[in-house]
N, C-alpha and C positions, 0 to 999 in steps of 0.2 A: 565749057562744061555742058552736058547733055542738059534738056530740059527736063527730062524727070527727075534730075538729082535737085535745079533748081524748083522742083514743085515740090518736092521733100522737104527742102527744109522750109520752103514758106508754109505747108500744110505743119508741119512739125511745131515753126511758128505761132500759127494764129492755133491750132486746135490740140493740140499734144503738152506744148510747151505752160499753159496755161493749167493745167491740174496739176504742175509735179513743180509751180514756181516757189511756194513756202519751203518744200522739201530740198531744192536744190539751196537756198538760201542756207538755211543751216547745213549744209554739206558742205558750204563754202565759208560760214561762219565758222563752223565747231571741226573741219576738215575731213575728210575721208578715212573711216574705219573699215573696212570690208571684210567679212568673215572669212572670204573665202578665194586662195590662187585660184585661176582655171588657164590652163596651158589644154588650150584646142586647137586643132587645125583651123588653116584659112580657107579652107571649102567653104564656100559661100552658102551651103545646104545645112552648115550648124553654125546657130546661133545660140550662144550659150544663156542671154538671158534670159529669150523663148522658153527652151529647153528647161532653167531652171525658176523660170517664174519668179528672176530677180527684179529686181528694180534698183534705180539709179544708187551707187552706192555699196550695192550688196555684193559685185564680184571684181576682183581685180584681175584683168585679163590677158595671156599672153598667148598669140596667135603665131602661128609659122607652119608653115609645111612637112603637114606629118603630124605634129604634137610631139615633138622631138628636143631631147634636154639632152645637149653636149655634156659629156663626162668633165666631172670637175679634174679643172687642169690649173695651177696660178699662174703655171707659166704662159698660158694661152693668150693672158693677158685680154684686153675688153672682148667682151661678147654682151651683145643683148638680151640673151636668154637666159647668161648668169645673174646679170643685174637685175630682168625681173626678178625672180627668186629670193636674191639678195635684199630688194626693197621690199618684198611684201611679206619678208617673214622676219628680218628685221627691222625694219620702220615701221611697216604696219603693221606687223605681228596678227596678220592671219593665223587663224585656228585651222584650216583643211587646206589640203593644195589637192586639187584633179588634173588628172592626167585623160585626159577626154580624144579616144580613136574612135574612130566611124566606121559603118561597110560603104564600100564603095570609093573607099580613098583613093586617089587618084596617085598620090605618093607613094603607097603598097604598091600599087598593079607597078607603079615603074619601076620599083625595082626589079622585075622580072620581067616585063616589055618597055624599053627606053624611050622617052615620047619622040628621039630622033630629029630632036631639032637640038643647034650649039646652048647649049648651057649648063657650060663650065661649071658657074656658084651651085646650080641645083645639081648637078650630081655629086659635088663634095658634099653637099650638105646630105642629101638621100644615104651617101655612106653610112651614114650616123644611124641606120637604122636597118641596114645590111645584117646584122647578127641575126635579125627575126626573119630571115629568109629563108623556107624549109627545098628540101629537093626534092622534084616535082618526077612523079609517077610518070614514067612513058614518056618524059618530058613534056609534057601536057600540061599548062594551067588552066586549074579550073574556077568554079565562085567557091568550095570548100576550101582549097588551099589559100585564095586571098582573104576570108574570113578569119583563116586560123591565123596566118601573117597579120593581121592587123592586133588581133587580140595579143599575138607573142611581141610586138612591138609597145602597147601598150605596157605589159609587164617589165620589158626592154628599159621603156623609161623611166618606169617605177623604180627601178634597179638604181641607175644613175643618180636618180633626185637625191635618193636616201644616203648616196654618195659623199652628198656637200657636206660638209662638215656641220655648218651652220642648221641644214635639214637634220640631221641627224643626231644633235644636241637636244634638237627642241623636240624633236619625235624620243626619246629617250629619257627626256623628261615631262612628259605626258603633256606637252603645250602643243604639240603640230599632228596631224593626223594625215597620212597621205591614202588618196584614191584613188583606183583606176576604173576609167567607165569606158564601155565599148558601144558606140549608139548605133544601135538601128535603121537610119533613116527612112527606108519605108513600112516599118513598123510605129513609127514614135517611142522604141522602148530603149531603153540605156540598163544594157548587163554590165555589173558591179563583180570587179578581181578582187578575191577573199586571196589577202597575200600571204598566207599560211598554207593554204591548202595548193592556191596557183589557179583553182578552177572560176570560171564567171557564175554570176548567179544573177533572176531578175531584181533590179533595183526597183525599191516601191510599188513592185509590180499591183496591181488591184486585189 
């Protein structure tokens, strides 16, 4: 193990862990309620409870490559991605699920530059996000077309989520609410997918 992960958690330790011990105690007394899914990528550049100025508790979180939610299949049989879903909207009975894309995603650009090295898992899985792939002027990708691919991926999964049955019970009966956010990263801002109209708009902007 690197030394700075072991100086994490000993600083996490003695100086972090010490204002949020009451807090964690009832979250292990009275159990984890979380208002809110967040399905984000594993870019290590978003941190969702930065981003949303959560604290311990407040988000139940599902990371993968892309922010990508496999079409509900039963026959598919286990998947991880279903089950988060499945536990946070029926166990925990979350009120919002987010669908959180980024600029600069490294999953977009590949699917239109291959990072060219064997892996197999990561390009079946990149499939799953193939339909938001537009065709490129002059064959030319540029930072336009991978902005608008991220955002039409986002919508991509927005699409799927509302799929599951179970999402789509609870969204129909005014219990679950789904989001899609497209962040920024060197702005700090997060544009919010109005799914009626299809367009982004700034979220909380100032």
């Amino acid at each position: 193990m690197s030394d700075s992960l072991i100086r994490g958690l000993q600083r996490f330790h003695r100086e972090a862990f010490p204002g949020y011990r009451e807090h964690f105690r009832e979250l292990v007394a009275a159990g984890q309620r979380p208002g809110t899914l967040f399905i984000g990528c594993s870019d290590s550049r978003v941190l969702p409870d930065l981003l949303t100025d959560s604290g311990p508790g407040d988000l139940f979180v599902s990371r993968n490559v892309g922010a990508l939610v496999p079409p509900h299949d039963p026959e598919v049989g286990e998947h991880e991605a279903a089950a988060v879903i499945e536990y946070a909207v029926a166990v925990l009975g979350v009120r919002d699920v987010v669908v959180c894309g980024h600029s600069h995603c490294g999953a977009v650009r590949a699917l239109y530059e291959p990072p060219g090295v064997s892996a197999p898992n990561l390009e079946r899985w990149l499939e799953l996000a193939r339909p938001a792939v537009m065709p490129l002027a002059d064959g030319q990708l540029d930072e336009d077309t991978l902005r608008e691919t991220e955002r039409r991926n986002v919508a991509l999964q927005l699409e799927r989520l509302a799929d599951y049955p179970l999402v789509r019970e609870r969204v129909e009966a005014g219990e679950l609410a789904l989001h899609g956010w497209h962040y920024i990263l060197e702005e700090g801002r997060v544009d919010a997918l109005d799914l009626e109209s299809g367009r982004l708009h700034p979220e909380a902007a100032d």
